[in-house]
C-alpha positions as protocol buffer text, in pm:
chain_id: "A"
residue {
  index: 1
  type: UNK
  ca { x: 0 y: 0 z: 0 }
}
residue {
  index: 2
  type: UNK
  ca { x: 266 y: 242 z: 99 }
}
residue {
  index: 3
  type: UNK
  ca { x: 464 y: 180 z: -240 }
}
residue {
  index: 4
  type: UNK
  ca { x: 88 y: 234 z: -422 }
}
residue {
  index: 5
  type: UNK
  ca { x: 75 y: 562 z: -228 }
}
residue {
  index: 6
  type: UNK
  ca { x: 402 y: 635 z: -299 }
}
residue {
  index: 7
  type: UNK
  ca { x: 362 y: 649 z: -690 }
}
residue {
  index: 8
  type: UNK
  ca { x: 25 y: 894 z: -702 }
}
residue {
  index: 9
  type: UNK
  ca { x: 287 y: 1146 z: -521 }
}
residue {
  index: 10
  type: UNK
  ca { x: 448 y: 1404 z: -767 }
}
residue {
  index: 11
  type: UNK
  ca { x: 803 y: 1310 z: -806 }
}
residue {
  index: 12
  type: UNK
  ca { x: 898 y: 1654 z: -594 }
}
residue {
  index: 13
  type: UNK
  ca { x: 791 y: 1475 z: -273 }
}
residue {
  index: 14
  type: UNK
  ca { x: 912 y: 1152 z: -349 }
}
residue {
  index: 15
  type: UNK
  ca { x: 1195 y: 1048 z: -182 }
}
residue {
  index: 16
  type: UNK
  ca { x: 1503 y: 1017 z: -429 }
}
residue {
  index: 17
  type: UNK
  ca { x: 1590 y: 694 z: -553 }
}
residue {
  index: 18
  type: UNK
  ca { x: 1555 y: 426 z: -805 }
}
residue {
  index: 19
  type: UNK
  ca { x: 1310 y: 167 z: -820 }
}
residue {
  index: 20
  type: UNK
  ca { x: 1308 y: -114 z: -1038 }
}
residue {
  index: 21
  type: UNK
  ca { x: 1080 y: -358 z: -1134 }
}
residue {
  index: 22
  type: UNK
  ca { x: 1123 y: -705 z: -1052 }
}
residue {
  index: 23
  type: UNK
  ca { x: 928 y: -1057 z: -1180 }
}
residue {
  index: 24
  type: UNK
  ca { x: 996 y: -1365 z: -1041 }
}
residue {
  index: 25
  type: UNK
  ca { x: 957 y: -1678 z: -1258 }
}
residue {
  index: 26
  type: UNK
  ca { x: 917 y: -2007 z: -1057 }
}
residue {
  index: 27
  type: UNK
  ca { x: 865 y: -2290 z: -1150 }
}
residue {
  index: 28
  type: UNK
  ca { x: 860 y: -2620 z: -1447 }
}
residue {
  index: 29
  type: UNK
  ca { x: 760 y: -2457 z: -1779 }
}
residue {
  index: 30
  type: UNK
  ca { x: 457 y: -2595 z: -1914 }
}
residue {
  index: 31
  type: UNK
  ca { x: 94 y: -2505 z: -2100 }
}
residue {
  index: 32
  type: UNK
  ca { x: -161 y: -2495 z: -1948 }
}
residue {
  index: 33
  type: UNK
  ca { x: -191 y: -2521 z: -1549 }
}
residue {
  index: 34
  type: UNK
  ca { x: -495 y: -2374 z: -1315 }
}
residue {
  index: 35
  type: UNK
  ca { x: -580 y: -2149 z: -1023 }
}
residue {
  index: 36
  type: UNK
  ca { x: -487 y: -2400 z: -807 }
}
residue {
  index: 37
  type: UNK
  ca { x: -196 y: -2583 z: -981 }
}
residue {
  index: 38
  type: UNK
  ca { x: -28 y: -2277 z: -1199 }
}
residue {
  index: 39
  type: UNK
  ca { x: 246 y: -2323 z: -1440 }
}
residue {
  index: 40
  type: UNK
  ca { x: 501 y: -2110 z: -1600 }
}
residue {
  index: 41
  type: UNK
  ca { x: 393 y: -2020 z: -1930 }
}
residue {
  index: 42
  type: UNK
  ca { x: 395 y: -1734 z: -2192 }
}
residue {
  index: 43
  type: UNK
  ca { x: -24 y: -1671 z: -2075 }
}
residue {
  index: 44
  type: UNK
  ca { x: 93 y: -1652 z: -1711 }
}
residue {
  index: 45
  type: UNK
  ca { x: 392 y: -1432 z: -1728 }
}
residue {
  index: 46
  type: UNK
  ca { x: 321 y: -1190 z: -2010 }
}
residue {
  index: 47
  type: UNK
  ca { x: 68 y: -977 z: -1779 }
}
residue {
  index: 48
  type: UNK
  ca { x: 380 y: -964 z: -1550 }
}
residue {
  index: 49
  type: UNK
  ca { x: 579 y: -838 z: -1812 }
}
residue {
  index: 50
  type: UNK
  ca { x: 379 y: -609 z: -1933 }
}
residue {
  index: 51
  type: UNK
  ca { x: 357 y: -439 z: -1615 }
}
residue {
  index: 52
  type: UNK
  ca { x: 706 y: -417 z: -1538 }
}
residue {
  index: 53
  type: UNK
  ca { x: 835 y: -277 z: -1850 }
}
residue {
  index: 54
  type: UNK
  ca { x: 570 y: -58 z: -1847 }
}
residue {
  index: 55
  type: UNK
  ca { x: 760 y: 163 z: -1584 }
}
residue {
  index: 56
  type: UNK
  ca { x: 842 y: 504 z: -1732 }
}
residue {
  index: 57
  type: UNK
  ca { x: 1128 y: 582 z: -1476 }
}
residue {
  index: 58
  type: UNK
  ca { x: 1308 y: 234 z: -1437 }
}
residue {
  index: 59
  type: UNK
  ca { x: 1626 y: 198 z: -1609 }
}
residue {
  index: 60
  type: UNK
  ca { x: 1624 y: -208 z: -1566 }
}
residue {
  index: 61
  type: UNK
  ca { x: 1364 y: -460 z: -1525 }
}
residue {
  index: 62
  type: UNK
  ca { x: 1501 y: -700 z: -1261 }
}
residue {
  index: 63
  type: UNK
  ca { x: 1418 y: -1105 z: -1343 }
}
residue {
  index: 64
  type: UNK
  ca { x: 1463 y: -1397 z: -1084 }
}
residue {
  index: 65
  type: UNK
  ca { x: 1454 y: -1763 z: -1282 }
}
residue {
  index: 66
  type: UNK
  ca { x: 1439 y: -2042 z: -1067 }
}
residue {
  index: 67
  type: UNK
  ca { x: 1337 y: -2320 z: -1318 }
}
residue {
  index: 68
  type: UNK
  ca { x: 1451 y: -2662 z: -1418 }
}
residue {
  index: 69
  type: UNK
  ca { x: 1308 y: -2612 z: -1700 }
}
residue {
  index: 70
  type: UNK
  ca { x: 1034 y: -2768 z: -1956 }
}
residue {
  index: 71
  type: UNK
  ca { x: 861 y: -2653 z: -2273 }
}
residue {
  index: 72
  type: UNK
  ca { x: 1085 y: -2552 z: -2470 }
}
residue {
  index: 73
  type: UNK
  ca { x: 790 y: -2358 z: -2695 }
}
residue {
  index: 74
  type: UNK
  ca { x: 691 y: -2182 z: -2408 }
}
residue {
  index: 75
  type: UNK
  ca { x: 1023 y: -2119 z: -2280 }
}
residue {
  index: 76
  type: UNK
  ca { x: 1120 y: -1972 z: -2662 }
}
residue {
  index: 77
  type: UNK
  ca { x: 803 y: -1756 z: -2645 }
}
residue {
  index: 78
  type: UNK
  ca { x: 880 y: -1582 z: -2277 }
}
residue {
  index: 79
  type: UNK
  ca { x: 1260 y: -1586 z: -2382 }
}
residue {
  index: 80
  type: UNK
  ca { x: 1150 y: -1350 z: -2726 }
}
residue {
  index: 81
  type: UNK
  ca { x: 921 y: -1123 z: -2495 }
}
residue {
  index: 82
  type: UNK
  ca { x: 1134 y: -1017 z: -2267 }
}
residue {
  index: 83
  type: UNK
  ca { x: 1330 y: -937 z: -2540 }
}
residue {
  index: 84
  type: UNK
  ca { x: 1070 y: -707 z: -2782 }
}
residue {
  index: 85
  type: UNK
  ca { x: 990 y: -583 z: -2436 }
}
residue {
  index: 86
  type: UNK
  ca { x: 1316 y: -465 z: -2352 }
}
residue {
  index: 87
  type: UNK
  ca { x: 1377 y: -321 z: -2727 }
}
residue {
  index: 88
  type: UNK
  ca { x: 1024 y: -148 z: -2778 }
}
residue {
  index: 89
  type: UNK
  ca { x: 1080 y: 21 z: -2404 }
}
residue {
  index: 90
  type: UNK
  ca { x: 1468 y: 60 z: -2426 }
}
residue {
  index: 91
  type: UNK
  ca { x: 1490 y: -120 z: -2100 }
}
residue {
  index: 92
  type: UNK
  ca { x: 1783 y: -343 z: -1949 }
}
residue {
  index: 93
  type: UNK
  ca { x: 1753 y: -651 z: -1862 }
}
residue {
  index: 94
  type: UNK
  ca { x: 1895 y: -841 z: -1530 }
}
residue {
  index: 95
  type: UNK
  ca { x: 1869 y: -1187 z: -1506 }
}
residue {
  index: 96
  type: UNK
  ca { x: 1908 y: -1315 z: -1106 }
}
residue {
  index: 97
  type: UNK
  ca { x: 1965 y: -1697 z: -1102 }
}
residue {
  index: 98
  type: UNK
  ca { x: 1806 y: -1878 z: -784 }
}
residue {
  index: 99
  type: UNK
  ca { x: 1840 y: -2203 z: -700 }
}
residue {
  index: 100
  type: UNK
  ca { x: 1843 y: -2328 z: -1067 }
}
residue {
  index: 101
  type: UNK
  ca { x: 1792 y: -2206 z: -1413 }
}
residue {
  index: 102
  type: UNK
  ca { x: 1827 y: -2506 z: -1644 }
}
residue {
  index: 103
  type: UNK
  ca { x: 1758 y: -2631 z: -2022 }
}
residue {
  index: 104
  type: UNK
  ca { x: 1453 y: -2412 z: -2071 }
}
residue {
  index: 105
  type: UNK
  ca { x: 1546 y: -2206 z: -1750 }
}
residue {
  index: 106
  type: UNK
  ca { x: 1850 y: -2094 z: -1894 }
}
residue {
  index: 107
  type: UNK
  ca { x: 1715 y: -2058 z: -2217 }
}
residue {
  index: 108
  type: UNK
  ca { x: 1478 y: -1754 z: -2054 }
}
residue {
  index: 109
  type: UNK
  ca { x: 1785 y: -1672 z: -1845 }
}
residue {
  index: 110
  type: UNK
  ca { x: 1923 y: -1593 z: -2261 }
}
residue {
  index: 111
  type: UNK
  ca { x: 1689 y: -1273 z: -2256 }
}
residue {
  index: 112
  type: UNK
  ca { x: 1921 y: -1084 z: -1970 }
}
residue {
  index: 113
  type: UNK
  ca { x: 2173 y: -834 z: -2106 }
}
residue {
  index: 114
  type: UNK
  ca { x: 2317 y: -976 z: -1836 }
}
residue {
  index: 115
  type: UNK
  ca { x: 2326 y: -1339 z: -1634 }
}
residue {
  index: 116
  type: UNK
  ca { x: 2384 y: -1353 z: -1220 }
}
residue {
  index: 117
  type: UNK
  ca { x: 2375 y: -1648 z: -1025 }
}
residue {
  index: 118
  type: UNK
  ca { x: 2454 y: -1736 z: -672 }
}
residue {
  index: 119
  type: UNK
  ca { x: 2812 y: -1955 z: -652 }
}
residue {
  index: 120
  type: UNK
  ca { x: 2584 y: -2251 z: -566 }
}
residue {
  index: 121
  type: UNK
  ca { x: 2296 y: -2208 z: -830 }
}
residue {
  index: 122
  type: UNK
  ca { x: 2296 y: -2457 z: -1117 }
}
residue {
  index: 123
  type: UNK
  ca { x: 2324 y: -2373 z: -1435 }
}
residue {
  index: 124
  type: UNK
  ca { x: 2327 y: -2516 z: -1789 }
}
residue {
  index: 125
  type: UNK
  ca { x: 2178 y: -2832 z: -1899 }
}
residue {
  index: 126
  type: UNK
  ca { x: 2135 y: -2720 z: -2262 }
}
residue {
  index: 127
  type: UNK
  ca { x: 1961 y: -3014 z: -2416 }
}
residue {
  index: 128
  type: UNK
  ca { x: 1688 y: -3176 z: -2532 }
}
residue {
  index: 129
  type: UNK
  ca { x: 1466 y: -3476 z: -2295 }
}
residue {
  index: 130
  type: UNK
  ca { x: 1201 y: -3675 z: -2363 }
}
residue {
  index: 131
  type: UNK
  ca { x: 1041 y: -3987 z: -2162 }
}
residue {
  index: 132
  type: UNK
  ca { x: 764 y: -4180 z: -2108 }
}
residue {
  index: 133
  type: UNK
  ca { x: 714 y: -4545 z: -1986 }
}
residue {
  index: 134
  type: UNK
  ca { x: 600 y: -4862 z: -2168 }
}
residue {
  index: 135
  type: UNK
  ca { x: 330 y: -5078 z: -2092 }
}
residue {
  index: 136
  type: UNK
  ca { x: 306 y: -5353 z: -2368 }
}
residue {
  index: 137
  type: UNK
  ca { x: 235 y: -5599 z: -2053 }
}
residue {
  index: 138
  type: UNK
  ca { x: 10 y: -5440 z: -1881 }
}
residue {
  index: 139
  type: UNK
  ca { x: -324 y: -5504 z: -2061 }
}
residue {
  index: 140
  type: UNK
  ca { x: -277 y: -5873 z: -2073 }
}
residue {
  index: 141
  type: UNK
  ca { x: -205 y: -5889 z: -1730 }
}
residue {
  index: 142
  type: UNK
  ca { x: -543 y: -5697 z: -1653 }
}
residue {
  index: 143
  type: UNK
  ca { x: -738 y: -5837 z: -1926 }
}
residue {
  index: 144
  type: UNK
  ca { x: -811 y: -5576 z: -2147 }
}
residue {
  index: 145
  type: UNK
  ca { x: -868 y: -5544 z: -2488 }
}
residue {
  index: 146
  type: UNK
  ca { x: -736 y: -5240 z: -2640 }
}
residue {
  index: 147
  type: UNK
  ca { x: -906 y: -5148 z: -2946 }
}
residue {
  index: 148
  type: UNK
  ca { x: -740 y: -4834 z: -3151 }
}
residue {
  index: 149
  type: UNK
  ca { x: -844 y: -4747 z: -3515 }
}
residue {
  index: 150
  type: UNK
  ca { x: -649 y: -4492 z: -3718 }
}
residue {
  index: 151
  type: UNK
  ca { x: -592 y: -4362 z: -4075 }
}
residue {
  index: 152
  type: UNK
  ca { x: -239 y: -4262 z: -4148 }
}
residue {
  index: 153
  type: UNK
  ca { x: 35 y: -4541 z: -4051 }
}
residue {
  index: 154
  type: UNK
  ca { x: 193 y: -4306 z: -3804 }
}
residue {
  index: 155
  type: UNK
  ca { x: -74 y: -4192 z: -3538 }
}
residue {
  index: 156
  type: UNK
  ca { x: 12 y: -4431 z: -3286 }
}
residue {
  index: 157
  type: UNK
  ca { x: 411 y: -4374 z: -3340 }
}
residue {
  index: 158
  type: UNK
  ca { x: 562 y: -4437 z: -2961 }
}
residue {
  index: 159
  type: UNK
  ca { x: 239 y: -4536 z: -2819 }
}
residue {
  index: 160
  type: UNK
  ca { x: 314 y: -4714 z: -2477 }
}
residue {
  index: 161
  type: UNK
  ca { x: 93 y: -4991 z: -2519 }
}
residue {
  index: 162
  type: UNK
  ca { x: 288 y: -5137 z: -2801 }
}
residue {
  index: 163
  type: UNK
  ca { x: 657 y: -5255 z: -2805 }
}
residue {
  index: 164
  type: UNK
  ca { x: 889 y: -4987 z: -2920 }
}
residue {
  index: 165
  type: UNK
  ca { x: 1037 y: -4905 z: -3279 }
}
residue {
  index: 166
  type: UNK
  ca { x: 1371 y: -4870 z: -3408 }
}
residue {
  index: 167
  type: UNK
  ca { x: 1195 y: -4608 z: -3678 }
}
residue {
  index: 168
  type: UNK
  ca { x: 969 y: -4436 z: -3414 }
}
residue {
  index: 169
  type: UNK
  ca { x: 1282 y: -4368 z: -3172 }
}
residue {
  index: 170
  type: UNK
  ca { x: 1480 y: -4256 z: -3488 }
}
residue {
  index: 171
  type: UNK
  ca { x: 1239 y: -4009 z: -3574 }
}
residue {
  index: 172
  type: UNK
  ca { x: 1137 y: -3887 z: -3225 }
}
residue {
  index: 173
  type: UNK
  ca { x: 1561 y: -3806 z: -3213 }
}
residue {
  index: 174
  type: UNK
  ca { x: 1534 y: -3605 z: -3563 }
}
residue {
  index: 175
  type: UNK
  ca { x: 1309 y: -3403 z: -3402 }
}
residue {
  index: 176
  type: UNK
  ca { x: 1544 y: -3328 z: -3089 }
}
residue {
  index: 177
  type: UNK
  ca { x: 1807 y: -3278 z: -3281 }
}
residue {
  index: 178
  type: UNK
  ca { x: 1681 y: -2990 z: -3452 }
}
residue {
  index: 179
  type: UNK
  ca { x: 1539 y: -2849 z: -3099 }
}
residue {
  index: 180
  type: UNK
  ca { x: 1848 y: -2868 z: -2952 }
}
residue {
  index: 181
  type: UNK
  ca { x: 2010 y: -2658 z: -3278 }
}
residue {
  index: 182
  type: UNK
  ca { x: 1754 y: -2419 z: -3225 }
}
residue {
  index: 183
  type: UNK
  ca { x: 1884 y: -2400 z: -2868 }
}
residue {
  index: 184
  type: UNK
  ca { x: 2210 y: -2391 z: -2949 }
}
residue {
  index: 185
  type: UNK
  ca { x: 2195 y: -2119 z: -3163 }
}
residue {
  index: 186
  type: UNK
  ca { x: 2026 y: -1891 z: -2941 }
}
residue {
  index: 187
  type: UNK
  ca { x: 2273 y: -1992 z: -2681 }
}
residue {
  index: 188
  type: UNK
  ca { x: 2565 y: -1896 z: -2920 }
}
residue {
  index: 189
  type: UNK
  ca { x: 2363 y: -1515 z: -3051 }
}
residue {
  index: 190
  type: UNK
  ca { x: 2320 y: -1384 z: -2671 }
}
residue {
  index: 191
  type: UNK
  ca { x: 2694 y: -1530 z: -2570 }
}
residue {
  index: 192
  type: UNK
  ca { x: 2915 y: -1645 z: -2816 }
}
residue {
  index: 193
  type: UNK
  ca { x: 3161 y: -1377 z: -2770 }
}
residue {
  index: 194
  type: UNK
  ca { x: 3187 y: -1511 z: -2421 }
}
residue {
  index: 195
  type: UNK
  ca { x: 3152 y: -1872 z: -2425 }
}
residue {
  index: 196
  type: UNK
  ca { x: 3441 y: -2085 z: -2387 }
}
residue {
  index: 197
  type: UNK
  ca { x: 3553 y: -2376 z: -2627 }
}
residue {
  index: 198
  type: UNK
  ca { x: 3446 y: -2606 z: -2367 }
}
residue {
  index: 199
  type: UNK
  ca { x: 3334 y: -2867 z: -2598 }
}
residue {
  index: 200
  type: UNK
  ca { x: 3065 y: -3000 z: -2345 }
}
residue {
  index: 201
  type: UNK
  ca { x: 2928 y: -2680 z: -2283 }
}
residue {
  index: 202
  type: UNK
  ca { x: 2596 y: -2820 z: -2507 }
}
residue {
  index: 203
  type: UNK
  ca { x: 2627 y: -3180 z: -2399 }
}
residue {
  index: 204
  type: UNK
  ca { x: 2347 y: -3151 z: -2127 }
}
residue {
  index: 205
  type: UNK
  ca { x: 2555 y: -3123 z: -1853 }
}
residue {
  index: 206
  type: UNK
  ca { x: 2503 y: -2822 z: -1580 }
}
residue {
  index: 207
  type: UNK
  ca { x: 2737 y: -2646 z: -1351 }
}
residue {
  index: 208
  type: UNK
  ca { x: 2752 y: -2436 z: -1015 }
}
residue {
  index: 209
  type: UNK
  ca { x: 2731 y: -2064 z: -1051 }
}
residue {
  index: 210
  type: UNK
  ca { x: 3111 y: -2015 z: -1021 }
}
residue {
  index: 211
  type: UNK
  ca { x: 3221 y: -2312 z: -1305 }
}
residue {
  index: 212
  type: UNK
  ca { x: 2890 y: -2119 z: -1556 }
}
residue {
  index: 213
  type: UNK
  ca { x: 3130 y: -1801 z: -1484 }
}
residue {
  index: 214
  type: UNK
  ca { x: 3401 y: -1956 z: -1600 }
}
residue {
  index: 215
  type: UNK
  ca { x: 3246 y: -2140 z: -1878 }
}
residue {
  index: 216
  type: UNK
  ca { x: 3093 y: -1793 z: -2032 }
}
residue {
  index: 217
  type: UNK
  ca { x: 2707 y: -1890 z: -1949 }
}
residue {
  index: 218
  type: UNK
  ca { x: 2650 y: -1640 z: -1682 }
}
residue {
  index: 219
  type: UNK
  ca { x: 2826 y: -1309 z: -1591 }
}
residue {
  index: 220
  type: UNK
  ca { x: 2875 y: -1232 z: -1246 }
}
residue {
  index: 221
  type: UNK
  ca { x: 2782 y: -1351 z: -914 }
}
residue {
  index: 222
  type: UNK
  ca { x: 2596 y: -1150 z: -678 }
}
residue {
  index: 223
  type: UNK
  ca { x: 2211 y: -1155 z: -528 }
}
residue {
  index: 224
  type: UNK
  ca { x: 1972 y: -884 z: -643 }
}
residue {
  index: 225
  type: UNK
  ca { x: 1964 y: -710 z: -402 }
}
residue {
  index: 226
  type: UNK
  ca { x: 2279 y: -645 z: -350 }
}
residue {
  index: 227
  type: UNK
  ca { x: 2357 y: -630 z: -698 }
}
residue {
  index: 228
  type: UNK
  ca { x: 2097 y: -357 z: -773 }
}
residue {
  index: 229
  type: UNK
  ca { x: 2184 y: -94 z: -492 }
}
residue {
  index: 230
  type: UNK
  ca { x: 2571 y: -154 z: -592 }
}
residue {
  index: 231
  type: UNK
  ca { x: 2441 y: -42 z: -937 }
}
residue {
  index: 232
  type: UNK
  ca { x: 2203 y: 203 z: -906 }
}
residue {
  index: 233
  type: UNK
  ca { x: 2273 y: 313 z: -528 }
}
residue {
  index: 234
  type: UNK
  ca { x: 2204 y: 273 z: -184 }
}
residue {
  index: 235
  type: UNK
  ca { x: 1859 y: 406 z: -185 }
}
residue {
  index: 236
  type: UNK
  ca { x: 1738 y: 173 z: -452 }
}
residue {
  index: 237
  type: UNK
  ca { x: 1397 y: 21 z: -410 }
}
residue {
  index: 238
  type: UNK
  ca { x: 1270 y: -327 z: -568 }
}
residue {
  index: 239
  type: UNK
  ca { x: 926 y: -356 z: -666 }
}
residue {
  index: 240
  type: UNK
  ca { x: 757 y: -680 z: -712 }
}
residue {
  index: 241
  type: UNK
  ca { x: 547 y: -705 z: -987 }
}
residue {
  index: 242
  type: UNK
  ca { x: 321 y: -985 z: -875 }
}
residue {
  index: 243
  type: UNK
  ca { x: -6 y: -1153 z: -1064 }
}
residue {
  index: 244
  type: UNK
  ca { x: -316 y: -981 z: -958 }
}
residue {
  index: 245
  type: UNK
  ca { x: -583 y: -1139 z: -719 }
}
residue {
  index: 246
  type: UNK
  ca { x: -961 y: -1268 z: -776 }
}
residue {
  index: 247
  type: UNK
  ca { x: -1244 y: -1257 z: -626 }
}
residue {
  index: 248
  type: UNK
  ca { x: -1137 y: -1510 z: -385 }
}
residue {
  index: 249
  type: UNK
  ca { x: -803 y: -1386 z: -295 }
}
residue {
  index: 250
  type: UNK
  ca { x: -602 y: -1642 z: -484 }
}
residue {
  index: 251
  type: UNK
  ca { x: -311 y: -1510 z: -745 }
}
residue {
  index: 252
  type: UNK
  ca { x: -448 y: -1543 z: -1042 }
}
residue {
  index: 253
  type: UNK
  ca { x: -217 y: -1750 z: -1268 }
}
residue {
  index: 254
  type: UNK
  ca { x: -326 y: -1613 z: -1622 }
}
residue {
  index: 255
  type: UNK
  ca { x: -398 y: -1949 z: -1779 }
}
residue {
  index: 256
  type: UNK
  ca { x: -645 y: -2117 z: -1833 }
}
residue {
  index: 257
  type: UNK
  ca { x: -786 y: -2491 z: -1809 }
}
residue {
  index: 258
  type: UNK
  ca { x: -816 y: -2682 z: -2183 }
}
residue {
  index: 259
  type: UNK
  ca { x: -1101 y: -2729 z: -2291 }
}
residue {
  index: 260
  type: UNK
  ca { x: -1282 y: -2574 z: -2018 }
}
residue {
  index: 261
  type: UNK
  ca { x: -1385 y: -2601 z: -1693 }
}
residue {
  index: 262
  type: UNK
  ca { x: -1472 y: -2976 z: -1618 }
}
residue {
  index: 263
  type: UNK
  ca { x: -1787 y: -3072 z: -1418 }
}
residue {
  index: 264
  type: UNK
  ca { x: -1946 y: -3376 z: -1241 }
}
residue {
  index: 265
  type: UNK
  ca { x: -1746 y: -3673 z: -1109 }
}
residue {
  index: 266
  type: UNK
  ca { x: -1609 y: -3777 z: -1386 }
}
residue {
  index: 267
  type: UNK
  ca { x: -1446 y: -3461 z: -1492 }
}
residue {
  index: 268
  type: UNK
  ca { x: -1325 y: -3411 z: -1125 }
}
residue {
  index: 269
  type: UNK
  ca { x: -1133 y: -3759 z: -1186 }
}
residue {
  index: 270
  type: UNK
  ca { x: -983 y: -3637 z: -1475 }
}
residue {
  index: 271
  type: UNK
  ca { x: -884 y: -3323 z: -1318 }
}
residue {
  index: 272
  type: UNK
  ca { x: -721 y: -3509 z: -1075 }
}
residue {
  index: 273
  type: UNK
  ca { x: -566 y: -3753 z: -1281 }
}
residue {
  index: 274
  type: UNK
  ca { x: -423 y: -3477 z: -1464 }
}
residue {
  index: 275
  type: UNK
  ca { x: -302 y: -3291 z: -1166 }
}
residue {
  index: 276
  type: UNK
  ca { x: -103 y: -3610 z: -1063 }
}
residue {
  index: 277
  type: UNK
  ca { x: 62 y: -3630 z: -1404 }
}
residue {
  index: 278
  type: UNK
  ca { x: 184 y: -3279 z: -1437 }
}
residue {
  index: 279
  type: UNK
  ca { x: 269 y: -3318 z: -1036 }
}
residue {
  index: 280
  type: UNK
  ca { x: 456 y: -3616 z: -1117 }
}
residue {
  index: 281
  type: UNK
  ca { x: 665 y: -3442 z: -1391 }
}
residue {
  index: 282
  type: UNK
  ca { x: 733 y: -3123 z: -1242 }
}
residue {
  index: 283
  type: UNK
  ca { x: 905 y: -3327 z: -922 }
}
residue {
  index: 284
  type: UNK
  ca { x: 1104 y: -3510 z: -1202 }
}
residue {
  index: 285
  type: UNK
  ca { x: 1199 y: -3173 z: -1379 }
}
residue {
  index: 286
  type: UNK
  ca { x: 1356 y: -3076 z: -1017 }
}
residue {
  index: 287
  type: UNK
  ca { x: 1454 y: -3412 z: -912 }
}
residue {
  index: 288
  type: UNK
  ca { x: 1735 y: -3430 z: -1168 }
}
residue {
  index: 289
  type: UNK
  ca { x: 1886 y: -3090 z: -995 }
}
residue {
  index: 290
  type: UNK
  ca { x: 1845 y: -3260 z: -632 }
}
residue {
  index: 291
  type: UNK
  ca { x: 1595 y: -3034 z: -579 }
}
């Protein structure tokens, strides 16, 4: 309230200092996601954006990433708006590392003029994943018929209820490989200059804060705060640009649920089933960061 105040005051009886915006991405990076399970996704984060970069008097927009990453289409599309954001406002950009900013994590961590991490963040993992689990057993064992009709050879490429193919896996790898260039490539136009000829910098692997220094991925090491009031002096101010609230009080995440609100028991079940699954693969997402 006091910072709300604060801003209807003409800048005369303001007290001097700088204040910059600041927007805090948390989280796996995935569509879709719900009031009560929200994800981090171009829909969620873009009213953030919007707002911070909307400040008049801030010479930065601060950024915290603490991701393991995920989509990388929705990682690419909040990556390229921080960065027409930054160009249509003439704003720079400061990228704060948390506890992680990996694969698609770093690859939003790419739209910072500049990269800091703590010495103990990770960072890196600039890759390509996919995974899933088979289950060519499992219908026999239950006794179920699965019936599936199709047109187009194809449609069922990788499906888990039949054995796997040489071809499918092939093809699913084509398609990383060109992610991964894609990757790549944007890793190499925001740091090239900078990057070392560590030849496993794009392997997959990830680093601490200090060896991502070292390597060229990152900048600087530092905290935000600290960082910013070194920068801009000591009577800088940090605003957090945060989602706004409903009704109900709850942050509202900017997304909304596919195909609708589901009703009735059955559409509760598959809420929930779907819930599990996306809880189940955002704990993997940090799990492989021991986090």
């Amino acid at each position: 309230m006091a910072g709300f105040i604060k801003r209807l005051l003409p800048k005369r009886f303001r007290k001097q200092g700088v204040t910059i915006p600041v927007v805090r991405l948390h989280g796996a990076i995935m569509a879709g996601g719900s009031a009560f399970r929200p994800m981090l996704n171009i829909a969620a984060v873009a009213p953030l954006l919007e707002r911070a970069f909307a400040d008049k008097d801030a010479p930065a927009v601060a950024i915290a990433i603490n991701s393991p990453g995920g989509s990388p289409v929705q990682s690419r599309l909040i990556y390229q708006r921080i960065r027409d954001l930054a160009v249509e406002k003439n704003k720079r950009v400061l990228v704060f590392v948390e506890d992680v900013a990996a694969s698609g994590g770093y690859m939003i961590a790419l739209a910072g003029d500049e990269i800091i991490a703590d010495p103990t963040s990770i960072v890196g993992s600039i890759g390509v994943v996919s995974g899933g689990f088979g289950f060519t057993e499992l219908l026999d064992k239950v006794g179920i018929e699965r019936r599936i009709y199709t047109a187009g050879e194809n449609k069922v490429m990788l499906d888990p209820f039949q054995p796997e193919k040489e071809k499918d896996v092939a093809y699913l790898k084509s398609l990383q490989q060109e992610i991964h260039g894609v990757f790549t490539g944007m890793v190499k136009a925001r740091r090239g200059h900078l990057l070392t000829d560590d030849g496993e910098i794009f392997s997959g692997l990830f680093w601490t804060g200090e060896r991502a220094r070292a390597l060229g991925l990152i900048d600087g090491l530092g905290d935000m705060r600290g960082e910013l009031k070194r920068r801009y002096g000591e009577k800088t101010e940090l605003r957090l640009v945060s989602a706004s609230r409903g009704l109900l009080g709850r942050r509202q995440p900017g997304v909304a649920i596919a195909g609708g609100l589901a009703t009735g028991a059955s559409g509760l079940a598959l809420s929930a089933v779907a819930g599990l699954a996306e809880a189940a693969e955002e704990k993997a997402l940090w799990g492989r960061f021991g986090l």
